[in-house]
C-alpha positions as CSV (number, residue, x, y, z in Angstrom):
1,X,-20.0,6.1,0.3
2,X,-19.7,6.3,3.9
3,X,-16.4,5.7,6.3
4,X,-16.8,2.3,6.9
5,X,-17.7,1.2,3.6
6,X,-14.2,3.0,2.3
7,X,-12.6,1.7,5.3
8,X,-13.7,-2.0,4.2
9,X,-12.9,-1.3,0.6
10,X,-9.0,0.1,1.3
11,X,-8.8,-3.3,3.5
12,X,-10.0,-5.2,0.8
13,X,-7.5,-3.7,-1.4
14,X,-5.0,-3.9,0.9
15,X,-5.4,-7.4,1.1
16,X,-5.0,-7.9,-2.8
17,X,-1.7,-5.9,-2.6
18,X,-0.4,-8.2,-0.2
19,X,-1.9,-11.5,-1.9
20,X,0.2,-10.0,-5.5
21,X,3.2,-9.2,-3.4
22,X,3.3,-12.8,-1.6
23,X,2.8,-14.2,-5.0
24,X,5.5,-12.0,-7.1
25,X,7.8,-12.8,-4.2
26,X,7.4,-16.7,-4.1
27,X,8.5,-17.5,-7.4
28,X,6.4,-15.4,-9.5
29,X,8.2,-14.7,-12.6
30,X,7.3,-10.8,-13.9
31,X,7.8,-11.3,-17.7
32,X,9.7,-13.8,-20.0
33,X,9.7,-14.7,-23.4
34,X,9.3,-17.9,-25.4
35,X,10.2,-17.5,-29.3
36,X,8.4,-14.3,-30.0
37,X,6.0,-14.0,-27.3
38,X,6.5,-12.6,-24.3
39,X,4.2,-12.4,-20.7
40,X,4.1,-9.9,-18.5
41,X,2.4,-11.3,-15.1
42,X,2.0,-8.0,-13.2
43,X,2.4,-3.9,-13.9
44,X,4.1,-3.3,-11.0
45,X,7.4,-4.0,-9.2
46,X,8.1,-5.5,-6.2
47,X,9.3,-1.6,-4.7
48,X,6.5,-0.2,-6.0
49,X,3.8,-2.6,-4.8
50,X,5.3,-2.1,-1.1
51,X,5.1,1.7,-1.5
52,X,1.3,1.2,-2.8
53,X,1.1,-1.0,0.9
54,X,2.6,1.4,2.4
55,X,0.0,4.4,1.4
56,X,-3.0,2.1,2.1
57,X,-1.8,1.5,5.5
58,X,-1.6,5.1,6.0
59,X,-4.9,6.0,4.5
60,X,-6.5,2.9,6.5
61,X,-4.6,4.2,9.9
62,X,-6.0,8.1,9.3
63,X,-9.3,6.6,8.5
64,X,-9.8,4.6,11.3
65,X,-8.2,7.8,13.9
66,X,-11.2,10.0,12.1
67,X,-14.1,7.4,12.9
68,X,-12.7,6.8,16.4
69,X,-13.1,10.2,16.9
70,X,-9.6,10.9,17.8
71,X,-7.6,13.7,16.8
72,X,-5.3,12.5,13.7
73,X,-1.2,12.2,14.4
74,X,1.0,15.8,14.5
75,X,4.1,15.5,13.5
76,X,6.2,17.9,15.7
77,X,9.8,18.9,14.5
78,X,12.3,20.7,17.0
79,X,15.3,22.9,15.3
80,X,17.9,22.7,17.7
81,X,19.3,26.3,17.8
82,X,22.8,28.3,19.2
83,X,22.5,31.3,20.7
């Protein structure tokens, strides 16, 4: 698989994330029981979907820095110091 075709498939996925989020958070009930059965709509919670958001958009963002050809993000940390 090349960079663009995992680039296309972490949007695509992306884009399911964000369809099950909108969905959980417009009414979507997570589980509830009737008698003895009980339904369970999704595996995840509403924290943990935006954290799996949150890791795509990173992986998308370093993805698309490495086929630009630019160099990927540094981060730089000063310790302030008292002679």
């Amino acid at each position: 698989m090349n960079g663009q075709e995992k680039l296309n498939e972490l949007r695509e996925r992306r884009k399911l994330y964000l369809d099950a989020e909108r969905e959980l958070l417009t009414g979507g009930a997570q589980s509830y029981n009737v008698g003895s059965r009980s339904l369970t709509r999704y595996g995840m919670t509403a924290s943990e979907l935006r954290s799996a958001i949150k890791g795509l958009d990173d992986e998308i963002e370093e993805l698309e820095t490495a086929l630009e050809g630019r160099k990927p993000r540094k981060a730089v940390g000063v310790v302030p110091r008292d002679w």
